[in-house]
N, C-alpha and C positions, 0 to 999 in steps of 0.2 A: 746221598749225594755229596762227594767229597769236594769239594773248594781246593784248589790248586794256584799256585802265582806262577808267571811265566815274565821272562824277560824278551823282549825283541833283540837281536844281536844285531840287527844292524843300529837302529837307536842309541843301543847301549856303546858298541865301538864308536858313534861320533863324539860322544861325548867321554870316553877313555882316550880315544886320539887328543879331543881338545885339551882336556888334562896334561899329557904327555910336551903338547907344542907351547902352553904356558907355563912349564912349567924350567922347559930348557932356555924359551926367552920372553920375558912379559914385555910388551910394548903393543900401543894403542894401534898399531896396527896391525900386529898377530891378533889379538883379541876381535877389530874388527873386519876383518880375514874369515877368520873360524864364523863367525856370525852368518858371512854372508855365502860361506860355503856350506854350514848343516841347513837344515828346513829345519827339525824338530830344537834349535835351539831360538829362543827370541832375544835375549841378554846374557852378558856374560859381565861378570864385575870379579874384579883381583884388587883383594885390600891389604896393604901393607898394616897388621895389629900392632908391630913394634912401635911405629912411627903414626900410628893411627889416621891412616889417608889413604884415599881411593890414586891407587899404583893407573889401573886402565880399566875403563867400561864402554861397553859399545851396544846399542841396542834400547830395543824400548821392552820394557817389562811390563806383563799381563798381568794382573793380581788373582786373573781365574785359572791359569795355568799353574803349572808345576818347578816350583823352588826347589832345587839343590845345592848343597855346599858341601865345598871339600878344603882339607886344609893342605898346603903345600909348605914345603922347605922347613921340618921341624916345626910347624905349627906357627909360623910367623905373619903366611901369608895364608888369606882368604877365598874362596874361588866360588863366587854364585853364579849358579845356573836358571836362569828360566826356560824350561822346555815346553813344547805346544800340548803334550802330553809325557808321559811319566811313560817307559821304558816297561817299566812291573805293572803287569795289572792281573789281575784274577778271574778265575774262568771255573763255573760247574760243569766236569765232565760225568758226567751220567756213562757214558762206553766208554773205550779205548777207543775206539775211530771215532771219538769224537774230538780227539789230540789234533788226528791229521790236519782236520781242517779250521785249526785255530791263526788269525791271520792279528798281525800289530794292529793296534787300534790310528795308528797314526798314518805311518808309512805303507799298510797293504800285505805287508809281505808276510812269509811264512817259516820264515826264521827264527824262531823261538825256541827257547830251552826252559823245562822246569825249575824251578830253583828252590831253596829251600824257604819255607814263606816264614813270616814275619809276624803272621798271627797265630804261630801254634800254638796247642792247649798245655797248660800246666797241669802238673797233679795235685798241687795244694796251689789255691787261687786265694790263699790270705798272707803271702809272701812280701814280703819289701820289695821295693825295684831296688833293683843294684843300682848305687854309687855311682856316678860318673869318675873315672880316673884323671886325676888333674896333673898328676906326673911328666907328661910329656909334653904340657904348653909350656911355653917361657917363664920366666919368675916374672915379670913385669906385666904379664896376663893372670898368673897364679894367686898375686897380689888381691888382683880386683874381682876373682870369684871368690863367693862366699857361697856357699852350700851347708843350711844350719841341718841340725839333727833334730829336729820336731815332725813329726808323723802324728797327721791329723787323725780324732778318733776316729773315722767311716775306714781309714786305713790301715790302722792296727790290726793285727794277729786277736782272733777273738778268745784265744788264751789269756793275752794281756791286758782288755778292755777294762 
């Protein structure tokens, strides 16, 4: 029984358009525009990190719903998503027709496309997780992440135990 992730393309374009429209103009009313034109969006928040202050939010936030963020403008600014549902969701297809008749969990429809998922298998499962890259936030961000190098023992290589 193979496990598959699919994304909804309509879902997923609201919320790549949203992106696109704050990103050309952030103001409290673009923000609360987008709100009240998606369904599958419930909040939107744009935080200015340089300046550490809420730029525009519009919307009430679920805490059972689905959190997204993305960074905008070289990493300065912040963009939270709360969706009614999550775009990605996972499906056992047992056939091929069993494809056809796979619909959004949200919106109904039948637009969806495979994507490459998120929980594939590794070959060696006593691997480190990689690094987050810090290079490309601000210095004034870069300052205030501290990422130490201790790897607790349950997560060490059992080479190295």
């Amino acid at each position: 029984m193979p496990l598959f992730e699919y994304e909804c393309t309509i879902c997923r374009n609201n919320v790549d358009d949203s992106l696109l429209q704050i990103e050309k103009n952030v103001s409290k009313k673009v923000v609360s525009d987008l709100v009240k034109k998606y369904d599958n969006i419930n909040h939107i928040g744009v935080l200015d990190l340089e300046k550490e202050k809420v730029v525009a939010e519009h919307g009430k936030r679920d805490r059972e719903c689905v959190d997204l963020d993305f960074y905008l403008n070289e990493g300065s600014q912040l963009v939270f998503f709360n969706l009614q549902k999550n775009y990605r969701f996972s499906e056992l297809i047992y056939d091929k027709k069993d494809e056809k008749n796979l619909k959004c969990p949200f919106c109904e429809t039948k637009k969806v496309e495979k994507v490459v998922s998120s929980f594939a298998f590794t070959s060696d499962l006593c691997t480190d997780m990689p690094r987050p890259d810090l290079s490309n936030l601000p210095p004034s961000l870069r300052k205030k992440t501290f990422i130490g190098n201790y790897i607790e023992e349950k997560d060490r290589p059992k080479k190295n135990r």
